[in-house]
KEKE-3310 file (N, C-alpha, C; in steps of 0.2 Angstrom, whole numbers, plus 5000, padded with zeros to 4 digits):
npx = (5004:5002:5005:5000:5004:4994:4997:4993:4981:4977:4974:4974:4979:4977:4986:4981:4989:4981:4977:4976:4972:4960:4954:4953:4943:4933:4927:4929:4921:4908:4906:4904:4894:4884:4885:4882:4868:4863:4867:4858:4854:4862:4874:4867:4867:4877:4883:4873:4879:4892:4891:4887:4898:4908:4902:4903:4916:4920:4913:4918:4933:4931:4931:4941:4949:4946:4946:4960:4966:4977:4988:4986:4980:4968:4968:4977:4973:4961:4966:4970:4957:4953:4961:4959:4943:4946:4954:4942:4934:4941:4942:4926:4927:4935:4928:4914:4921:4923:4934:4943:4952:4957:4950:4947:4961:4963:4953:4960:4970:4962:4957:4966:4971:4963:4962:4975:4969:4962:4970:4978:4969:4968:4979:4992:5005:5006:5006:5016:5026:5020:5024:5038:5039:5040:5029:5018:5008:5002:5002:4992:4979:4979:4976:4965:4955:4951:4942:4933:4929:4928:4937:4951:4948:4941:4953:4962:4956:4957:4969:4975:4968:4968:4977:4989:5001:4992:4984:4973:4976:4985:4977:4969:4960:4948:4940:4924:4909:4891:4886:4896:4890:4890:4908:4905:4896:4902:4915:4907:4900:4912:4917:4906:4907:4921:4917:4907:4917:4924:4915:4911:4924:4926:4914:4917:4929:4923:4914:4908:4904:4893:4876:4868:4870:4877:4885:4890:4891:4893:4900:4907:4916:4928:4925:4919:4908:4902:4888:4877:4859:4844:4839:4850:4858:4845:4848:4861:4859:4853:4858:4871:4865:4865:4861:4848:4849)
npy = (4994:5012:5026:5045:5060:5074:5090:5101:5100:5092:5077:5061:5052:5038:5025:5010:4995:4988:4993:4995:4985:4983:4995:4987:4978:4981:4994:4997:4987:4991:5003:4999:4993:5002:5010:4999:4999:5015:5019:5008:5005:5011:5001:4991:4993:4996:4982:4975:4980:4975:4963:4958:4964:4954:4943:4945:4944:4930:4924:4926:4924:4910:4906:4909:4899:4888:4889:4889:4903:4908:4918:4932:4946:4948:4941:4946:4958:4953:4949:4961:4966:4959:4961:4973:4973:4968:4977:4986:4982:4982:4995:4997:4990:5000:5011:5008:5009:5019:5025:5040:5048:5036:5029:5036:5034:5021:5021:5028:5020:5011:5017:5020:5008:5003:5011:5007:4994:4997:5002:4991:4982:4991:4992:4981:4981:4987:4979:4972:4983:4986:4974:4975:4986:5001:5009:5021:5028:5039:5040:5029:5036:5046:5040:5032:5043:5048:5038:5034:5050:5055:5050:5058:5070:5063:5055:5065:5074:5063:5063:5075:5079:5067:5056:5064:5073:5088:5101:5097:5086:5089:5091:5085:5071:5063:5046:5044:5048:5047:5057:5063:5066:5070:5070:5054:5052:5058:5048:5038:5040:5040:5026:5020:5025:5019:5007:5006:5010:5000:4989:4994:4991:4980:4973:4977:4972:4958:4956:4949:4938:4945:4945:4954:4969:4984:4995:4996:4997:4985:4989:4986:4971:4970:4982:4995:5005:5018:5016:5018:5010:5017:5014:5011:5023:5031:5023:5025:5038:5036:5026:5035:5043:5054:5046:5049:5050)
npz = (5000:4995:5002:5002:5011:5015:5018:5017:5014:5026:5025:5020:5010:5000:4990:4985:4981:4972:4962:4949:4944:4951:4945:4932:4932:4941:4941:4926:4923:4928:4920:4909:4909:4912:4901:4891:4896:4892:4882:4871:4861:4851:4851:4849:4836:4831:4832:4824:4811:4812:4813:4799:4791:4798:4791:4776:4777:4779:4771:4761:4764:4765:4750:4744:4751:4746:4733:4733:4734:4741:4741:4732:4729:4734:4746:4754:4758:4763:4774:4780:4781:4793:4800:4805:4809:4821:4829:4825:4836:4848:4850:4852:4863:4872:4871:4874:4890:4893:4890:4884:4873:4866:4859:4847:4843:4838:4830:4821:4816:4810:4801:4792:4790:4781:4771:4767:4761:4752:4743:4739:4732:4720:4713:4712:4716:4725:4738:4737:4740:4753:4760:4759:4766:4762:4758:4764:4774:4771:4759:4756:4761:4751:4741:4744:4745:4733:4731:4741:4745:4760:4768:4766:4776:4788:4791:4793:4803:4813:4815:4821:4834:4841:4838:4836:4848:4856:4864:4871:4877:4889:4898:4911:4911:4917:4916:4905:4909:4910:4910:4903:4889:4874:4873:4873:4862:4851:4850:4847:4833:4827:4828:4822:4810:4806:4805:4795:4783:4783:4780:4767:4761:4760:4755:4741:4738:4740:4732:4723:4729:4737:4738:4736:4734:4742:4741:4730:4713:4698:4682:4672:4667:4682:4686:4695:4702:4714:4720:4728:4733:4737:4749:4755:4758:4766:4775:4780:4787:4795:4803:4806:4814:4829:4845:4855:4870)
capx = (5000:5007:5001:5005:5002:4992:4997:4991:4971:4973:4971:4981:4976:4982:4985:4981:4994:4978:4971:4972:4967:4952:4948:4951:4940:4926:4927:4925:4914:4904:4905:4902:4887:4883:4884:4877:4859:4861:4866:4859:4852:4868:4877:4865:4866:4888:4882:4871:4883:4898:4887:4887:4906:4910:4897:4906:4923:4921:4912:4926:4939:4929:4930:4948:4951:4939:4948:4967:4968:4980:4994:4984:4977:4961:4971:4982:4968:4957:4968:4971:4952:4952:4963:4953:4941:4949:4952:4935:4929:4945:4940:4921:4926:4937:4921:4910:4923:4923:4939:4941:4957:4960:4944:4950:4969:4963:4951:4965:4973:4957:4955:4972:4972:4954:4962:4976:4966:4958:4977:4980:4964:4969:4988:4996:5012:5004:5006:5024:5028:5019:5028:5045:5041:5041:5023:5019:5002:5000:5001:4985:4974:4979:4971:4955:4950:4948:4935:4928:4931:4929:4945:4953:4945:4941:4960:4967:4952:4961:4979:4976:4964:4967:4984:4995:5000:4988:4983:4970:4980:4987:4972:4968:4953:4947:4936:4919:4904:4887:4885:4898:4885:4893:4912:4903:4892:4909:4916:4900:4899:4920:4916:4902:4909:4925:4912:4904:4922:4926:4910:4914:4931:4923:4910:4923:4937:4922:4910:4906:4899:4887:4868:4863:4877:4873:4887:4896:4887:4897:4899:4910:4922:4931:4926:4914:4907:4899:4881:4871:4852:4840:4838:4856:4856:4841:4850:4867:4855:4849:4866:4876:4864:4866:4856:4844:4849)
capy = (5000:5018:5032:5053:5063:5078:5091:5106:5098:5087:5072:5056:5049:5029:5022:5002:4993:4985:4999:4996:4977:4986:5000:4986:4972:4982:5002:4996:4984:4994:5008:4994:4988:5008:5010:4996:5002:5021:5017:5001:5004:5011:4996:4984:4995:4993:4976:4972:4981:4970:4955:4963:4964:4947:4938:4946:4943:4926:4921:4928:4920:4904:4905:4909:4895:4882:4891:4888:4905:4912:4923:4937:4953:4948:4938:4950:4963:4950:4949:4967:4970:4952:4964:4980:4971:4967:4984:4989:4978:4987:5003:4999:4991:5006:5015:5005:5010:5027:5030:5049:5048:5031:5025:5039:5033:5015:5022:5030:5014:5005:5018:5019:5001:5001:5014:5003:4987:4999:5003:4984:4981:4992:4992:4975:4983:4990:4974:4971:4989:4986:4968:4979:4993:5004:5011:5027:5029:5046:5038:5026:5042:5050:5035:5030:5046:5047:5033:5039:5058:5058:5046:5063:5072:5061:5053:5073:5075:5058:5064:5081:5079:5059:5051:5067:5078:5093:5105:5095:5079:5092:5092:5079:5069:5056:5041:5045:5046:5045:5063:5068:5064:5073:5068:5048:5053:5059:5042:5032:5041:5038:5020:5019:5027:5014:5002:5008:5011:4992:4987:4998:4991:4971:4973:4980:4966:4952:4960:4941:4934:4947:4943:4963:4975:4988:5002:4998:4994:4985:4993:4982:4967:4972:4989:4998:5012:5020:5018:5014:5010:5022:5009:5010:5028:5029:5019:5031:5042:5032:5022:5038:5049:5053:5042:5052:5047)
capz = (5000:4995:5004:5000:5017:5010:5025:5016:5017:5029:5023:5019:5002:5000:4984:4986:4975:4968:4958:4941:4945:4953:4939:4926:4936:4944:4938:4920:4921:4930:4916:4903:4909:4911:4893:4887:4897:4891:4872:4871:4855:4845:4854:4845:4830:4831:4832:4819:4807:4814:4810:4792:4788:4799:4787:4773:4775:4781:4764:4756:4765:4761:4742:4743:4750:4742:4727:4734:4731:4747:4739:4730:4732:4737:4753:4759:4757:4770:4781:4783:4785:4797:4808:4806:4813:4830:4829:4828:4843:4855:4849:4856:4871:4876:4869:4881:4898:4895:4886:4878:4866:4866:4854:4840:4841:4837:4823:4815:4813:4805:4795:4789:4788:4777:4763:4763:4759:4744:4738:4738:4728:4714:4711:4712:4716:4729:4741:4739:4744:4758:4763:4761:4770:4757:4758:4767:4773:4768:4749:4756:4763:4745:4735:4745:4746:4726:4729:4746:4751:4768:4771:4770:4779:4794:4794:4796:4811:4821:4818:4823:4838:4844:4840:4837:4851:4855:4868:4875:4879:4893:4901:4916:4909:4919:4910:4904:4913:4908:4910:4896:4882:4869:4868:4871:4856:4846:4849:4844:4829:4825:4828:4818:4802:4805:4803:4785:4778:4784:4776:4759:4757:4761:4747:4735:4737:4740:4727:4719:4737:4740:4734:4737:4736:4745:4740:4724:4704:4693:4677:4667:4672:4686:4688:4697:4705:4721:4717:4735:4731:4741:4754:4760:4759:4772:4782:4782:4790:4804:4808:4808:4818:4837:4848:4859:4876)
cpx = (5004:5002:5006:4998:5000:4991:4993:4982:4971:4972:4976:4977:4982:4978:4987:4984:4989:4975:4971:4969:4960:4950:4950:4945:4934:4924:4923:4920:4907:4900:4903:4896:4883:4882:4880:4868:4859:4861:4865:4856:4856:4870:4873:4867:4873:4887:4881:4876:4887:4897:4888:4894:4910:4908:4902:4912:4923:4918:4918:4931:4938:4932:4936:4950:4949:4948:4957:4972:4971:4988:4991:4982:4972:4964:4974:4975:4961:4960:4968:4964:4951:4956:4960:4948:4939:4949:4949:4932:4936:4944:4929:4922:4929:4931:4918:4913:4926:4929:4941:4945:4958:4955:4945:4957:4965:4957:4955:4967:4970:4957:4961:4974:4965:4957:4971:4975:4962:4963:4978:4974:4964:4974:4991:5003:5012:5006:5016:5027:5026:5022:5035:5045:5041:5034:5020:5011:4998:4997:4994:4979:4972:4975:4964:4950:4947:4944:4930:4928:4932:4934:4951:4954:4946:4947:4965:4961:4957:4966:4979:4973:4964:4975:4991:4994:4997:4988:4978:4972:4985:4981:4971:4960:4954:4941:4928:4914:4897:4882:4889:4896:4888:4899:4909:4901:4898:4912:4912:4902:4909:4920:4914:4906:4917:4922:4910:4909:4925:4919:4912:4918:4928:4921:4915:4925:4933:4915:4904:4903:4894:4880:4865:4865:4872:4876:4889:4890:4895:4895:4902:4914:4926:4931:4919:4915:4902:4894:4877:4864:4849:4841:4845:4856:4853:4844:4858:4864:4855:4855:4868:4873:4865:4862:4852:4842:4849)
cpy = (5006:5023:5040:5056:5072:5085:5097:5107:5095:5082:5068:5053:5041:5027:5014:4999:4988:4989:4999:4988:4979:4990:4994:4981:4974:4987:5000:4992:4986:5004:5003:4995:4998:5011:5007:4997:5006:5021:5011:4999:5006:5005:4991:4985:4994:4986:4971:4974:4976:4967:4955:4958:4958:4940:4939:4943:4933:4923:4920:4924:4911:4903:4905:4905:4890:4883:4889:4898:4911:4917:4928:4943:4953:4946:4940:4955:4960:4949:4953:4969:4962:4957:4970:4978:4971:4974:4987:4989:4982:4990:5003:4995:4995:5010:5016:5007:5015:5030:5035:5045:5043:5026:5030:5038:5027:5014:5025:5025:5009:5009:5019:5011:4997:5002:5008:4995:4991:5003:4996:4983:4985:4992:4985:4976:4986:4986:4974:4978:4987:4977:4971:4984:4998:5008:5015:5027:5034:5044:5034:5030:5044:5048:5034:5037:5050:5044:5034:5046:5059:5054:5052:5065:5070:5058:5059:5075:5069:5059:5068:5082:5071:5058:5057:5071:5084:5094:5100:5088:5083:5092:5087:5077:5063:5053:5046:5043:5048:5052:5068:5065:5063:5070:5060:5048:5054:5051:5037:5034:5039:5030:5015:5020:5022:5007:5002:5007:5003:4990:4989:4993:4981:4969:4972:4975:4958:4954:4951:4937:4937:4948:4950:4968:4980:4997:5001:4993:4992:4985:4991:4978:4971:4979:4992:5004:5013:5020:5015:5015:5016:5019:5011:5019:5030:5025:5022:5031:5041:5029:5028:5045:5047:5050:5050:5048:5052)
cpz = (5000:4998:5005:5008:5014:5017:5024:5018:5020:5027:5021:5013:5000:4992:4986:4981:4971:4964:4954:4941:4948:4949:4934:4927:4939:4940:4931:4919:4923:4924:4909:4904:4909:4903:4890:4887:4893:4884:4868:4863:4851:4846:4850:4838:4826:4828:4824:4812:4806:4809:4800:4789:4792:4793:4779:4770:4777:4774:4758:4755:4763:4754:4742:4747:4749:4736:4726:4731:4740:4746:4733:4733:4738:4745:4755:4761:4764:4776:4783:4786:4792:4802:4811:4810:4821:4831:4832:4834:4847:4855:4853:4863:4875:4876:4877:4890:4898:4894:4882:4873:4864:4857:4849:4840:4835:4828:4818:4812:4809:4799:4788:4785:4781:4769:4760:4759:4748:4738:4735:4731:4722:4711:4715:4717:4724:4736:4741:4742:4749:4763:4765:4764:4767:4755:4764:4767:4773:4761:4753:4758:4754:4740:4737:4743:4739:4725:4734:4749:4755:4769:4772:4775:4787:4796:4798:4803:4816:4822:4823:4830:4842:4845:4839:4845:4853:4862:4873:4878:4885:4899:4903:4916:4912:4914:4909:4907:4909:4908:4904:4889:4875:4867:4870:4863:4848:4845:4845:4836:4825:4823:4821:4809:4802:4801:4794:4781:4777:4777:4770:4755:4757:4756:4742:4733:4737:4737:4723:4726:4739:4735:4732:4738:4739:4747:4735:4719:4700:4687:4670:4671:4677:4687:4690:4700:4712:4719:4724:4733:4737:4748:4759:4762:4766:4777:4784:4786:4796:4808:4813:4812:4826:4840:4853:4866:4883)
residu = (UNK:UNK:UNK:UNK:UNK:UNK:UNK:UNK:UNK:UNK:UNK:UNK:UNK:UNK:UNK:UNK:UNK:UNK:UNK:UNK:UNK:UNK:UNK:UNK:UNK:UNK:UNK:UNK:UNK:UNK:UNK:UNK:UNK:UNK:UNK:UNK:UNK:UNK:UNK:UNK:UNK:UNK:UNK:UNK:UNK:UNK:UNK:UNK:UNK:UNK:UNK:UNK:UNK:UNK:UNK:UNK:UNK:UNK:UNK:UNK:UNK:UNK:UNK:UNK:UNK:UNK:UNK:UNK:UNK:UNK:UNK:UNK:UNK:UNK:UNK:UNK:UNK:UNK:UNK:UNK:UNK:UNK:UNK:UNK:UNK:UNK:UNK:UNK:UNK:UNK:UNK:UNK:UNK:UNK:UNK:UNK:UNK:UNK:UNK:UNK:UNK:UNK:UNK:UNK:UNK:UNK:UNK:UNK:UNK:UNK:UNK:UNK:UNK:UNK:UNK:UNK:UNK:UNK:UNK:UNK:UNK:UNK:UNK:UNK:UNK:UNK:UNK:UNK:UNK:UNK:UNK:UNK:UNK:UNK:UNK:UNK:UNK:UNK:UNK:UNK:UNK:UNK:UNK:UNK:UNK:UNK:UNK:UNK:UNK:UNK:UNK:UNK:UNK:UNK:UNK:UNK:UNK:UNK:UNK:UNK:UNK:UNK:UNK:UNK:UNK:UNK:UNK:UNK:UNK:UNK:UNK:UNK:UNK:UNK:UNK:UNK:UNK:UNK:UNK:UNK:UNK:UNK:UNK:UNK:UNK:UNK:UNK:UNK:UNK:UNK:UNK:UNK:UNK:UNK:UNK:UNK:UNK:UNK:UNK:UNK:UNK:UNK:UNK:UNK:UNK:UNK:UNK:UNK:UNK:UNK:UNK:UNK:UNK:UNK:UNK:UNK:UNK:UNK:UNK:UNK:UNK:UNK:UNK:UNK:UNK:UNK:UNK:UNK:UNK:UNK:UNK:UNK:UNK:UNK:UNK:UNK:UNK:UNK:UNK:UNK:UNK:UNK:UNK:UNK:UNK)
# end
């Protein structure tokens, strides 16, 4: 047990040498399960998406090996999103126990990790530079976002405000509580569009497995385009609005 004698308030303040084994074993779970009640509808809605791009890539990864076909684009391109994934799910269970900057570091990396999967999918070349090292992933923001815009955009908000240095990373933030709405709501919405862009790049690279595309038209052999029917659209809307909690 460590204890600091606090003479100016009176008070002795003890640090129990169990204390991150108690905030990771009780505190959080405690904030877990606090989430899960207050946003229990985004929570399913993470979910149901998940379910989505798990269902997806696992068909994918099916064919490609039925097919014997484990040193292509396609297959480096599923692993990449196979760890994007995992990703995802850290990034909602930091969510879930009330981590600020921690759930936009980890989206930076999916999302980095998404437009490189939509580099591998169109340049061949593209892969081996990235086995040698040799692949910067400034070049992978500069390509996706010629297919989806906001890859920009939302890559320079997580550098600049999540995983670089900034003003507010001086600032003594304890975990999230069920009274700061707002940066929750930021997170959710981070989360969720990791989700979509995951989803995006799935379809794209396993285009041949899906019964009912639901973002891309194909417009001649191997080549398509961003064409979501009304229906997906409509459900942009509704994924990526804020819960009212």
């Amino acid at each position: 047990m460590t204890f600091y004698i606090d003479f100016l308030n009176e008070q002795v303040v003890v640090f129990n040498e169990a204390i991150l084994i108690n905030q990771l074993r009780e505190e959080n779970e405690k904030k877990s399960k606090a989430f899960d009640e207050q946003y229990h509808e985004q929570f399913e809605a993470m979910s149901a998406e998940y379910a989505r791009l798990a269902l997806v890539l696992w068909a994918g990864v099916q064919r490609l090996q039925t097919e014997n076909e484990t040193d292509t684009q396609r297959a480096a391109a599923a692993s990449l999103l196979q760890h994007t994934t995992k990703t995802i799910e850290a990034s909602i269970d930091l969510l879930r126990r009330g981590y600020r900057y921690q759930v936009g570091m980890l989206t930076r990396n999916a999302v980095e990790t998404i437009a490189t999967v939509f580099c591998i999918a169109l340049d061949a070349d593209t892969l081996e530079k990235v086995k040698a090292g040799k692949f910067k992933s400034s070049k992978a923001i500069s390509i996706a976002k010629k297919i989806v815009p906001p890859f920009g955009q939302l890559y320079g908000i997580l550098s600049s405000n999540f995983a670089h240095l900034n003003i507010d990373h001086f600032l003594w933030e304890p975990l999230l509580t069920q009274e700061d709405s707002t940066a929750t709501e930021v997170n959710i919405f981070l989360v969720k569009v990791s989700l979509v862009l995951a989803a995006l790049a799935a379809e794209l690279i396993f285009f041949d497995q899906v019964a009912s595309p639901r973002f891309w038209k194909e417009v001649a052999p191997d080549a398509f385009t961003y064409d979501p029917p009304q229906d997906t659209v409509e459900w942009f809307k509704e994924f990526l609005q804020p819960s009212v909690s």
